[in-house]
C-alpha positions in Angstrom: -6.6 1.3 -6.4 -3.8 3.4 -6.1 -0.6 4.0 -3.7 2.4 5.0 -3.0 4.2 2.4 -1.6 7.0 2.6 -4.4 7.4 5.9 -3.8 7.7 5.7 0.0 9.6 2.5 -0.4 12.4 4.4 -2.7 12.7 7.1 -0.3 13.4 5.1 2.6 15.6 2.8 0.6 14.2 -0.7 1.1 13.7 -3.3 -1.8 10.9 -4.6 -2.8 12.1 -8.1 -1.6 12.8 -6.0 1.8 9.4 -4.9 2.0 8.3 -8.0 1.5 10.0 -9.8 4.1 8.6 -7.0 6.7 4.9 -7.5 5.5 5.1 -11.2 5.2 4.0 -11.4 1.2 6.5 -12.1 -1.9 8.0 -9.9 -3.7 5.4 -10.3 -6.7 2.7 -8.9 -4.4 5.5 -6.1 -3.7 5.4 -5.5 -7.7 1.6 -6.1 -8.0 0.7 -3.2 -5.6 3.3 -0.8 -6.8 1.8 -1.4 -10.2 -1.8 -1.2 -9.4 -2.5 -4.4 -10.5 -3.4 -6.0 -7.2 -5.6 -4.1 -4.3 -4.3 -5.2 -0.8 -6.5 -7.1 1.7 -7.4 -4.8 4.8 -4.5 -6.3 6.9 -2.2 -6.1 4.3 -3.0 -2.3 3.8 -2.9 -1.9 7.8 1.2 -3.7 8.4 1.8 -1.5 4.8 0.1 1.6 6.5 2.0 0.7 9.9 5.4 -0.3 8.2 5.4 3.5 6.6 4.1 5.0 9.8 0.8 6.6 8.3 -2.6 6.0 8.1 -4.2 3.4 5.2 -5.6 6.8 3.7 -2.7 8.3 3.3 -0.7 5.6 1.6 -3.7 4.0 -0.2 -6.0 6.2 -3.2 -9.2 5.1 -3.3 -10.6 5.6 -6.8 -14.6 7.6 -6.5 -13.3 8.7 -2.8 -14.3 12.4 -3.9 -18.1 10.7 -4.4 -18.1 9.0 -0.9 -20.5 10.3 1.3 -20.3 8.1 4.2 -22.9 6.7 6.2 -25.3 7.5 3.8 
């Protein structure tokens, strides 16, 4: 899954070890996410989407979201 937390993180100027202390994870899962390597549990993606002041949608890319219908 995609994001954008390095490029939100860079423009607010806070480290990765920064961001970690805020979310309560290590650094590694900082690098993980930025580098797609690691999808974020729900509550991880909800103090991520909280610490950047959005919505999980907007910081997270869901691969096939184009295809979801929804409810269907």
């Amino acid at each position: 899954m995609q994001n954008r937390i390095q490029e939100l993180r860079k423009a607010r100027k806070v480290t990765q070890q920064e961001l970690a202390d805020a979310l309560s994870v290590t650094r590694q899962t900082i690098i993980s996410l930025e580098n797609g390597k690691y999808n974020a549990s729900l509550i991880l993606a909800h103090k991520a989407a909280q610490f950047f002041g959005m919505t999980i949608e907007k910081l997270f890319i869901f691969e096939g979201e184009e295809n979801f219908k929804g409810g269907s």
